[in-house]
VOPAGU-2260 file (C-alpha; in pm, 1 decimal, decimal comma):
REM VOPAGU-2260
SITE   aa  ch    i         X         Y         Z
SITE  UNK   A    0   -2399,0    1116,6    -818,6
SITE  UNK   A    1   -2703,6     927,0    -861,8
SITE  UNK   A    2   -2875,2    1192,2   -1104,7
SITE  UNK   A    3   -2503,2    1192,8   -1320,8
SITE  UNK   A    4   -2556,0     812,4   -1343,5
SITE  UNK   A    5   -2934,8     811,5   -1449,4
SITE  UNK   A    6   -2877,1    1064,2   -1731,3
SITE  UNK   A    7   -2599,5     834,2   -1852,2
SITE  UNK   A    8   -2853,9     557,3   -1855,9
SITE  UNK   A    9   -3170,2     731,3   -1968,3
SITE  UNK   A   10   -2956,9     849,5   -2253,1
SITE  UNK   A   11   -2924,7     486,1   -2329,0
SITE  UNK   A   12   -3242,0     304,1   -2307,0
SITE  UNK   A   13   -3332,3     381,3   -2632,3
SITE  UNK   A   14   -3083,2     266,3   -2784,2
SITE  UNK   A   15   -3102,9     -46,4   -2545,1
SITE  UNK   A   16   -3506,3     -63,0   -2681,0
SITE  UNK   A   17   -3361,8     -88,1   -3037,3
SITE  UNK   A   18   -3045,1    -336,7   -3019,6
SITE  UNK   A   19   -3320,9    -576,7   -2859,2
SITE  UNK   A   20   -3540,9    -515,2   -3105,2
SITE  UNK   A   21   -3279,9    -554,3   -3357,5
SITE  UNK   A   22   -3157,1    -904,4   -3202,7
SITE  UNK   A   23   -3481,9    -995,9   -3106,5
SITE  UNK   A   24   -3275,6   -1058,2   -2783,5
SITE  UNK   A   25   -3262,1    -924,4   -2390,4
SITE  UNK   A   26   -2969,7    -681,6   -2343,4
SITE  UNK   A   27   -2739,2    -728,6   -2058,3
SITE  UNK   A   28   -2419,3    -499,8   -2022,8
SITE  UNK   A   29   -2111,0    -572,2   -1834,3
SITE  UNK   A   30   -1802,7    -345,0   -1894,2
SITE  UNK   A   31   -1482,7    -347,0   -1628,8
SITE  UNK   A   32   -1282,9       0,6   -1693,2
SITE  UNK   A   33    -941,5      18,2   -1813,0
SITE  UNK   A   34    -816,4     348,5   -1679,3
SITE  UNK   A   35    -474,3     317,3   -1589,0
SITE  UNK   A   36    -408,8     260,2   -1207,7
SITE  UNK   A   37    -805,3     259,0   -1137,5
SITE  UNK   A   38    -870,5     -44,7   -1392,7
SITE  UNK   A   39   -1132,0    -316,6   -1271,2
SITE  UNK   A   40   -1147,1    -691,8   -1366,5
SITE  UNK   A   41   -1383,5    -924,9   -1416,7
SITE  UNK   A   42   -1427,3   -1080,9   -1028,9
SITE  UNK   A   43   -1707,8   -1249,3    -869,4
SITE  UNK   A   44   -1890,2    -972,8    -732,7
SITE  UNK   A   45   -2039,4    -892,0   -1017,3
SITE  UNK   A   46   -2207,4   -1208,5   -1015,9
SITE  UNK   A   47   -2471,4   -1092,7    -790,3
SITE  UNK   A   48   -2528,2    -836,5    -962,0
SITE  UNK   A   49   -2605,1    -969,1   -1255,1
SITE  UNK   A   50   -2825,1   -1212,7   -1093,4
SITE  UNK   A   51   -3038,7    -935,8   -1020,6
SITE  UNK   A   52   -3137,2    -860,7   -1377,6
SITE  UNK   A   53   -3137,3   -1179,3   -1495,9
SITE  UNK   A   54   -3411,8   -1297,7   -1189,1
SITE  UNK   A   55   -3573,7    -942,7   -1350,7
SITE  UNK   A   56   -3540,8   -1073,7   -1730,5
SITE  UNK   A   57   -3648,0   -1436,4   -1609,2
SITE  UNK   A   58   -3629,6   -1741,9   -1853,1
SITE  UNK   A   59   -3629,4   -1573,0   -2224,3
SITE  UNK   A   60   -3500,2   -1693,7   -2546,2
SITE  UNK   A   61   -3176,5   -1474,0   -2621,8
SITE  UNK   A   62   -2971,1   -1282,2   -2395,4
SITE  UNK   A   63   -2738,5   -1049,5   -2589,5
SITE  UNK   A   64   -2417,6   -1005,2   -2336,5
SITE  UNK   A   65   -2245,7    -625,5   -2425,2
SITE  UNK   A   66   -1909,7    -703,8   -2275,3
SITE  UNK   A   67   -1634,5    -470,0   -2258,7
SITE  UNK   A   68   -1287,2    -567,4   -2032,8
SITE  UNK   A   69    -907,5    -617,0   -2038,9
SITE  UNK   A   70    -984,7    -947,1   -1790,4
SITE  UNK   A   71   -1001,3   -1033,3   -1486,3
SITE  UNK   A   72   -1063,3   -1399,2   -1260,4
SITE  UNK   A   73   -1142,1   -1689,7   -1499,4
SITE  UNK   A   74   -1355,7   -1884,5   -1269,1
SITE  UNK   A   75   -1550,7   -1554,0   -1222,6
SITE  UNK   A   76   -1581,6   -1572,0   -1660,8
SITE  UNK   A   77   -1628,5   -1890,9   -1635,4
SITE  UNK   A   78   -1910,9   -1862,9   -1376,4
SITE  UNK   A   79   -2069,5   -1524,3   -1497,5
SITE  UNK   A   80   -2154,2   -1757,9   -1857,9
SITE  UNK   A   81   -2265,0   -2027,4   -1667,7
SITE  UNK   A   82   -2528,6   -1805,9   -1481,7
SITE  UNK   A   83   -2628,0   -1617,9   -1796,5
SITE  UNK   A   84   -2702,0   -1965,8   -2023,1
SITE  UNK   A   85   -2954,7   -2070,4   -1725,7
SITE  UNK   A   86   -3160,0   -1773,9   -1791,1
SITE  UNK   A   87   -3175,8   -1827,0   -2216,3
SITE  UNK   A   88   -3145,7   -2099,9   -2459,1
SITE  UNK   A   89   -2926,3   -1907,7   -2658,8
SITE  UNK   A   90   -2628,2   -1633,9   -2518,1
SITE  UNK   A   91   -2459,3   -1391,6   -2821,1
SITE  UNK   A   92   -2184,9   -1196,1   -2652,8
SITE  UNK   A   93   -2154,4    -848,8   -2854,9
SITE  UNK   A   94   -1751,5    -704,4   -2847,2
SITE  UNK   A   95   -1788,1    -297,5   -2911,2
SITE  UNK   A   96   -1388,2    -298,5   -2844,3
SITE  UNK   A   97   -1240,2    -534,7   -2645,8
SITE  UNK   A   98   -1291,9    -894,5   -2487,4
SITE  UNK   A   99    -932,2    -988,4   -2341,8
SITE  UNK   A  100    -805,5   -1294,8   -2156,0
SITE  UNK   A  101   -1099,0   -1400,0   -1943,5
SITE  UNK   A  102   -1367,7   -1144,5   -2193,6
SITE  UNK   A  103   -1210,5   -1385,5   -2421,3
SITE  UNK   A  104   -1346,4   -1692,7   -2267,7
SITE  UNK   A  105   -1650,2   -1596,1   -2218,5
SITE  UNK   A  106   -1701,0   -1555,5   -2526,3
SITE  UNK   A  107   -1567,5   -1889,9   -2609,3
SITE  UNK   A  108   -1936,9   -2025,8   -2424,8
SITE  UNK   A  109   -2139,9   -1803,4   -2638,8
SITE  UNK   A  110   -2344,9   -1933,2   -2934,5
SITE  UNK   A  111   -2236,0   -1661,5   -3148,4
SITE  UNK   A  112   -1998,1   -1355,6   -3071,6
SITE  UNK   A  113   -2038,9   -1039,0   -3283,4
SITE  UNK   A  114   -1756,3    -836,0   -3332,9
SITE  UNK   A  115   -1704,9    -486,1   -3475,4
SITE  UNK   A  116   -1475,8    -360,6   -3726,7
SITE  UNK   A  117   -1225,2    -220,3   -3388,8
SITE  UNK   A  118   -1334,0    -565,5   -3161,5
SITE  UNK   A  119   -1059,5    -745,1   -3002,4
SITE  UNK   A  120    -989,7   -1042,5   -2885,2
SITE  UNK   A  121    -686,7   -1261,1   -2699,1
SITE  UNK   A  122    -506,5   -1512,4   -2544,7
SITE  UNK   A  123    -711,8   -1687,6   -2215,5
SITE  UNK   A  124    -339,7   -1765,1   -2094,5
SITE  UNK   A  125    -368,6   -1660,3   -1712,8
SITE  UNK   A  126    -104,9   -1541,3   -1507,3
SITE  UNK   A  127     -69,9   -1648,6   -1136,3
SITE  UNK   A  128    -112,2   -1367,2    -877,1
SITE  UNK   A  129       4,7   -1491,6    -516,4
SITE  UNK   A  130     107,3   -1364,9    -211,2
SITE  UNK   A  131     402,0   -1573,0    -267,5
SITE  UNK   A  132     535,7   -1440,9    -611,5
SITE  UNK   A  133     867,2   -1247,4    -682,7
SITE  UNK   A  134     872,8    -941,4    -485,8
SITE  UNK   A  135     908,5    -657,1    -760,4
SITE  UNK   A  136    1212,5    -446,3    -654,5
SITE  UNK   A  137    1185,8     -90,5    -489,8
SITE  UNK   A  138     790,0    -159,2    -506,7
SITE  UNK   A  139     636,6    -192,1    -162,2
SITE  UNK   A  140     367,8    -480,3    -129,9
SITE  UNK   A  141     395,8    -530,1    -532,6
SITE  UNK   A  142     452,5    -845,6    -682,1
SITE  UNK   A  143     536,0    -982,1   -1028,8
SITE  UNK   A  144     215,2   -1170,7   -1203,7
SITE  UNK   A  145     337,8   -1493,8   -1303,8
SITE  UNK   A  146     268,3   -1606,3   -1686,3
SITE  UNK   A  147     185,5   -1948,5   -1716,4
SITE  UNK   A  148     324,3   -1905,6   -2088,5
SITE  UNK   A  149     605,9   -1706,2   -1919,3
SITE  UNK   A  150     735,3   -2073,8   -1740,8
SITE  UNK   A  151     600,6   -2260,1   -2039,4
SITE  UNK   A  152     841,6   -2061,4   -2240,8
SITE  UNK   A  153    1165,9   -2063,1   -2015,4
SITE  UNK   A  154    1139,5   -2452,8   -2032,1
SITE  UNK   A  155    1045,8   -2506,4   -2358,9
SITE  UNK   A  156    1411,0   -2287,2   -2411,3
SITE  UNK   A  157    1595,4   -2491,1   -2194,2
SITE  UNK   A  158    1508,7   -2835,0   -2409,4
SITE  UNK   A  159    1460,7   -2730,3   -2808,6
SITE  UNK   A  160    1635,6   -2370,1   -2814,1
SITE  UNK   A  161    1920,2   -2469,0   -2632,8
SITE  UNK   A  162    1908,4   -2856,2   -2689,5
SITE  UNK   A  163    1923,5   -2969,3   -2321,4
SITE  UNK   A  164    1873,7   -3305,6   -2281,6
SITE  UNK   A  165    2080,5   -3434,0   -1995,4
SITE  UNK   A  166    1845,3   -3481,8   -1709,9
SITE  UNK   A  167    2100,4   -3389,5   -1428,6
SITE  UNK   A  168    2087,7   -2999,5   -1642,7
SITE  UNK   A  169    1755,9   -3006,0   -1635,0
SITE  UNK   A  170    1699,8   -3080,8   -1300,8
SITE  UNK   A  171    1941,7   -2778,1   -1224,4
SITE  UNK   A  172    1779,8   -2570,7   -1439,6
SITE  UNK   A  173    1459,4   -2639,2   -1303,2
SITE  UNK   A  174    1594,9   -2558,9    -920,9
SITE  UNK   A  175    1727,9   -2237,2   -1075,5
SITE  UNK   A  176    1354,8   -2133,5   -1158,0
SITE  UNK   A  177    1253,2   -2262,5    -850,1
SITE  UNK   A  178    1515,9   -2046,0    -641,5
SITE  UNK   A  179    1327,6   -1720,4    -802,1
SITE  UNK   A  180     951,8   -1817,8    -810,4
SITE  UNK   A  181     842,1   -2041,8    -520,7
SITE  UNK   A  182     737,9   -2380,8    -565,4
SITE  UNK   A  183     413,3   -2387,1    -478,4
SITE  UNK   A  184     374,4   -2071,1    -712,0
SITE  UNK   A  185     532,5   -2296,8    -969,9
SITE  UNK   A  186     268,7   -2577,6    -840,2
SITE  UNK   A  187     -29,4   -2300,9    -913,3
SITE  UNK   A  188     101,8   -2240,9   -1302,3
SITE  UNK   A  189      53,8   -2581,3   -1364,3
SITE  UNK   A  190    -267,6   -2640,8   -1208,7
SITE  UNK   A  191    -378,3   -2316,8   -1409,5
SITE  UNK   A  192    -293,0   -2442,6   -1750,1
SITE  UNK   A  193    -488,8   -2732,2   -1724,6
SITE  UNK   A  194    -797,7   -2596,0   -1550,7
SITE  UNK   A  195    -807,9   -2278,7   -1843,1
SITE  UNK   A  196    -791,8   -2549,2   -2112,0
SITE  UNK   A  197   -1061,9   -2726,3   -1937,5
SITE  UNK   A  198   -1293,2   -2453,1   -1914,7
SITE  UNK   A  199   -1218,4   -2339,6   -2243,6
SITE  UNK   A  200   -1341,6   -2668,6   -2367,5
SITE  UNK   A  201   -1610,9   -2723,8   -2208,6
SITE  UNK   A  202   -1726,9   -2339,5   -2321,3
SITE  UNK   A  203   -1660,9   -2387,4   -2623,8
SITE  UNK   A  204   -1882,6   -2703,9   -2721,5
SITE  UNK   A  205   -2176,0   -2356,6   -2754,8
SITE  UNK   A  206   -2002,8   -2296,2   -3090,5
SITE  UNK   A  207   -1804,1   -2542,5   -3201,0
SITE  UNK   A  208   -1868,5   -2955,3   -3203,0
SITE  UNK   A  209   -1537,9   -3083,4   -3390,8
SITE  UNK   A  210   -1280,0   -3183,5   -3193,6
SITE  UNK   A  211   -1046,2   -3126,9   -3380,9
SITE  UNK   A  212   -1149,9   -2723,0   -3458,3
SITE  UNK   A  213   -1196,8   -2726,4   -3046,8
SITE  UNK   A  214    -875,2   -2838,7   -3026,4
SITE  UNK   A  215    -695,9   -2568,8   -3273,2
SITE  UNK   A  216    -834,3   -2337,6   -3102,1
SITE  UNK   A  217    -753,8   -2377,5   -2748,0
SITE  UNK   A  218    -415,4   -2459,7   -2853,7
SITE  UNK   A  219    -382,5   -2089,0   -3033,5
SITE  UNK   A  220    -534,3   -1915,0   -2719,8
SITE  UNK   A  221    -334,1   -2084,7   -2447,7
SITE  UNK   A  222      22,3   -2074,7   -2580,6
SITE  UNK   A  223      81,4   -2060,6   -2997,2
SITE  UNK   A  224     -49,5   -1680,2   -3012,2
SITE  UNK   A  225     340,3   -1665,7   -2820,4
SITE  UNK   A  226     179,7   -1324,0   -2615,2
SITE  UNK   A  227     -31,1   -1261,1   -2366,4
SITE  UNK   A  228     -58,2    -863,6   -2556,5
SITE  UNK   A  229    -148,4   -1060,9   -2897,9
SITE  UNK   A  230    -465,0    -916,2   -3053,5
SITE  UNK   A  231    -718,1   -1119,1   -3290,0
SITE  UNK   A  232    -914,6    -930,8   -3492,5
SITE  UNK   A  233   -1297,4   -1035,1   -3638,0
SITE  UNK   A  234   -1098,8   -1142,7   -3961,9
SITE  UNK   A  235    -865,3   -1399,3   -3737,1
SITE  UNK   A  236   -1112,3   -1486,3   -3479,9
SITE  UNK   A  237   -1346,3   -1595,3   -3782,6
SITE  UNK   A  238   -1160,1   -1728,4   -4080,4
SITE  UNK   A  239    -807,6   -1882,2   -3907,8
SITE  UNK   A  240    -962,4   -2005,4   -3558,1
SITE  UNK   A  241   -1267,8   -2073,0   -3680,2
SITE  UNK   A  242   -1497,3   -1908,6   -3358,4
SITE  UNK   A  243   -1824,6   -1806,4   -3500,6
SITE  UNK   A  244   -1824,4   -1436,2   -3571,8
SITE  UNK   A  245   -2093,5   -1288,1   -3689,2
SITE  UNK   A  246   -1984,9    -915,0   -3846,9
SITE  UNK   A  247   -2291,5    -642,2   -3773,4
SITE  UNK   A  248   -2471,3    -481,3   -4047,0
SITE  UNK   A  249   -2429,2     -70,9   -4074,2
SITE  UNK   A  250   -2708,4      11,0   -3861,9
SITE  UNK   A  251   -2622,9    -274,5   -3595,0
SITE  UNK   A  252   -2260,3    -105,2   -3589,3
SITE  UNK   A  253   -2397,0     233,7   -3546,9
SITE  UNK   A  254   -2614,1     146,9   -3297,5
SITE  UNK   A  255   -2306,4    -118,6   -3118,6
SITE  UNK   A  256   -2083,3     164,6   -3113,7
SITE  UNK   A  257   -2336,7     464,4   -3013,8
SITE  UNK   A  258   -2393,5     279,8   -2702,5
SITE  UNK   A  259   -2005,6     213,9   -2650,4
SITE  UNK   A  260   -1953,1     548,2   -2713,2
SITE  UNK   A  261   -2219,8     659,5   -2414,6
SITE  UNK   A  262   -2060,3     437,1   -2172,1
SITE  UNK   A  263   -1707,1     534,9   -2257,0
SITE  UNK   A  264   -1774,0     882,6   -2200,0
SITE  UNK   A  265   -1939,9     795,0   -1880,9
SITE  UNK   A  266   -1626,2     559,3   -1748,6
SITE  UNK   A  267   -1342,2     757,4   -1903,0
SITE  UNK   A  268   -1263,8     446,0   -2089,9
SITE  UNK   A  269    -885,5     463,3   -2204,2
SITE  UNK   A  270    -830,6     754,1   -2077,7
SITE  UNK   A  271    -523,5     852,7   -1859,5
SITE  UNK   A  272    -552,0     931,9   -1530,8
SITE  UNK   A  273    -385,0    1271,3   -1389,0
SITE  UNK   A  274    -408,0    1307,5   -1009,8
SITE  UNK   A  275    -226,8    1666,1   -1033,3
SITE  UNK   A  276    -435,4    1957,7    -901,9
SITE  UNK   A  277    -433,6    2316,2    -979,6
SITE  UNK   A  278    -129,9    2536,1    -845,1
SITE  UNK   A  279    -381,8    2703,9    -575,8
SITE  UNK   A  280    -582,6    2396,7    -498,1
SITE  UNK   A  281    -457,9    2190,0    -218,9
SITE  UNK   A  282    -806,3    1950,0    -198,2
SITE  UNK   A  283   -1047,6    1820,6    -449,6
SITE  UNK   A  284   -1269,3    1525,0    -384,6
SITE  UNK   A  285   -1298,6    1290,5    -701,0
SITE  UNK   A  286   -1533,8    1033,6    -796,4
SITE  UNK   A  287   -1446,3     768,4   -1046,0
SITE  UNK   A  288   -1657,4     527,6   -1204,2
SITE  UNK   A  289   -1483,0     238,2   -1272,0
SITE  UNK   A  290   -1739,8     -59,7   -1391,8
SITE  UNK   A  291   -2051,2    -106,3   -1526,1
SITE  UNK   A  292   -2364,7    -357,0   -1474,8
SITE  UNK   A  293   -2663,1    -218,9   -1655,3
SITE  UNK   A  294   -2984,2    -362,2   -1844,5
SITE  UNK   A  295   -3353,9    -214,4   -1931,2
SITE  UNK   A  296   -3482,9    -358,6   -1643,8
SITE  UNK   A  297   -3288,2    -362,6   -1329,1
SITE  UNK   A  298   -3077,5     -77,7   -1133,7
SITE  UNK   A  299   -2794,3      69,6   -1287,2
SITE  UNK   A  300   -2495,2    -107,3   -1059,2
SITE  UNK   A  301   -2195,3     101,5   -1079,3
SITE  UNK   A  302   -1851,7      28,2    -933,6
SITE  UNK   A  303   -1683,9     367,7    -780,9
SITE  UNK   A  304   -1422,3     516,1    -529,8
SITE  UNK   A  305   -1417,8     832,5    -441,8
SITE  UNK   A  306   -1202,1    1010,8    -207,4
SITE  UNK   A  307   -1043,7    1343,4    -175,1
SITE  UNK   A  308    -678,7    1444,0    -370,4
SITE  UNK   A  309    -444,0    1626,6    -114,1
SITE  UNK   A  310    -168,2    1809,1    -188,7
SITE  UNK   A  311     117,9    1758,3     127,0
SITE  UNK   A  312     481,9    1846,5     158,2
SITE  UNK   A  313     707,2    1501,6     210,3
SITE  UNK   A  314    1103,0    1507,6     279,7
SITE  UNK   A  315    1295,2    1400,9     -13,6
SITE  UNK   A  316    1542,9    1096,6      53,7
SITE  UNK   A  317    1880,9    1253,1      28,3
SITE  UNK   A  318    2182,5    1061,3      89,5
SITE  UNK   A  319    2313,7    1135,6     483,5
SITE  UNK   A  320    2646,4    1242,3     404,6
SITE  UNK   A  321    2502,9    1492,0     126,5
SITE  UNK   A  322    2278,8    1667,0     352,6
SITE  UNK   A  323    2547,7    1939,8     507,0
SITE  UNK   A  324    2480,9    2066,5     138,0
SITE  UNK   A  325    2156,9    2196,8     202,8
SITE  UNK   A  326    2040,7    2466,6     445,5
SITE  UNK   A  327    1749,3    2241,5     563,3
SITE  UNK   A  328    1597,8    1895,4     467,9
SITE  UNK   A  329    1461,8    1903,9      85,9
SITE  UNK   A  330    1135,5    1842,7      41,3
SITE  UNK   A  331     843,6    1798,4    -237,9
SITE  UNK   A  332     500,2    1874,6    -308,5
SITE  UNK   A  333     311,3    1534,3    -384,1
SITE  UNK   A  334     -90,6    1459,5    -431,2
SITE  UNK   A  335    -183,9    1209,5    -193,9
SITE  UNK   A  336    -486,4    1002,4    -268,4
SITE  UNK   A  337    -757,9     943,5       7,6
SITE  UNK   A  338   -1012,8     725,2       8,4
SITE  UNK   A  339   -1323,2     779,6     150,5
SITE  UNK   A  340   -1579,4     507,4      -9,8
SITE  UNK   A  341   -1504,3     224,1    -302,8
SITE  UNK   A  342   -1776,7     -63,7    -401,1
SITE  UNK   A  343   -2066,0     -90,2    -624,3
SITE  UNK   A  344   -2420,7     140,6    -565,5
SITE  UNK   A  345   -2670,0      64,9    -730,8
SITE  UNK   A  346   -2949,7     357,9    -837,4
């Protein structure tokens, strides 16, 4: 494991060497992996982490932030910049691919974000996920995220799509939502709009000074874009919001995307995930690597689990009054997933 990791790496610290050189900068890389059912978020343990390299780095002029992620906790976004900006006067947040939702807002407190021809960007909207949210059916211990633009949306149809204006309707419309998301759920979407549109504000005075820009923008990532999926582009994120985008030169994009390319090959970014074995296997352990804290001049911290695949014979649910049908209780062959280990080493 630890040799598979260093290759990965050693592979890449040239390329690290020259993107420095090239932004005269300190390179710092953070990626969360998108895999479906083994994606990773943005969260607060990374913090420490990164603390590590920047204590490493110490006080310099530039940090350059590679950032790769679908999102994750915005106070963990919102803290991960703050820690970053006391190690440089000035933070530039590079986007290989994609910086969604909370990526998104970190970028927001960057002094410049550079964005390749593929980058991404989107709404900082957050959704709510509580203990206390709808129960999703026929899914045990799964629950429904709750959009803030979701609720936003279901009143905003209540008053101008369908013209209600009588309070007593609203009121009952109101309890209606309240019957099938709880009310202190309801209580957290409304502290979460404000406290996203704070941070985003206060990020965003890195780039931007005019209030009136500031407030375009915020408006478009917390509830105009109409999507949590939308996707802004370098064109958009430049010319209609007005962010400042810088676009990289043909060797700066080689070298952006050479490293992206490394690391995605490393994390099986995008990849689907197939937990099948072979016809005569009936075990296979598995290691996944599923997020990425890396720089020059600290450890390589890598988030894994790893575990062993099982194949095991399970009864089928079948009806009790079918059953006299069959000679003996159906049954299927399913992979079960065991986990033996899942956190961050660092080598």
């Amino acid at each position: 494991m630890s040799n598979n990791i260093l290759q990965y790496k050693e592979k890449r610290i040239e390329l690290y060497k020259k993107l420095e050189g090239e932004r005269k900068s300190k390179l710092l890389v953070y990626i969360t992996g998108d895999r479906n059912g083994w994606g990773t978020r943005i969260a607060e343990d990374a913090a420490d982490y990164i603390a590590e390299h920047l204590d490493i780095i110490g006080p310099v002029n530039k940090i350059s932030l590679f950032l790769y992620t679908t999102g994750g906790s915005t106070l963990a976004g919102w803290n991960i910049v703050n820690l970053i900006r006391q190690f440089c006067k000035e933070l530039e947040i590079i986007v290989p691919n994609k910086a969604r939702s909370t990526g998104t807002l970190m970028c927001l407190g960057a002094d410049n974000i550079i964005m390749t021809k593929q980058a991404t960007l989107g709404p900082i909207d957050p959704s709510v996920n509580n203990p206390l949210n709808p129960e999703i059916p026929n899914m045990q211990n799964q629950r429904y995220p709750v959009s803030v633009e979701a609720i936003k949306g279901f009143i905003e149809l209540a008053k101008h799509e369908l013209a209600i204006k009588d309070d007593n309707a609203l009121a009952s419309i109101f309890g209606t939502l309240a019957e099938k998301v709880h009310p202190l759920v309801l209580g957290e979407v409304y502290r979460a709009i404000g406290q996203i549109q704070m941070l985003a504000r206060k990020l965003l005075r890195h780039q931007v000074t005019d209030e009136v820009k500031i407030q375009k923008i915020i408006s478009f990532l917390c509830s105009e874009s109409g999507s949590h999926d939308y996707t802004i582009n370098r064109r958009e994120a430049k010319e209609e919001l007005g962010l400042n985008v810088e676009t990289p030169s043909d060797e700066l994009y080689k070298l952006i995307n050479d490293i992206y390319l490394s690391i995605k090959e490393e994390l099986e970014l995008q990849k689907n995930f197939d937990p099948n074995l072979d016809t005569d296997i009936k075990e296979k352990k598995f290691l996944i690597k599923r997020a990425l804290i890396e720089s020059i001049y600290g450890k390589s911290n890598v988030f894994i689990s790893e575990g062993l695949f099982r194949k095991t014979i399970v009864p089928v649910n079948i009806p009790v009054a079918q059953l006299p049908n069959f000679n003996k209780i159906p049954s299927a062959e399913v992979v079960q997933i065991q986990k033996i280990y899942e956190g961050w080493l660092s080598i």
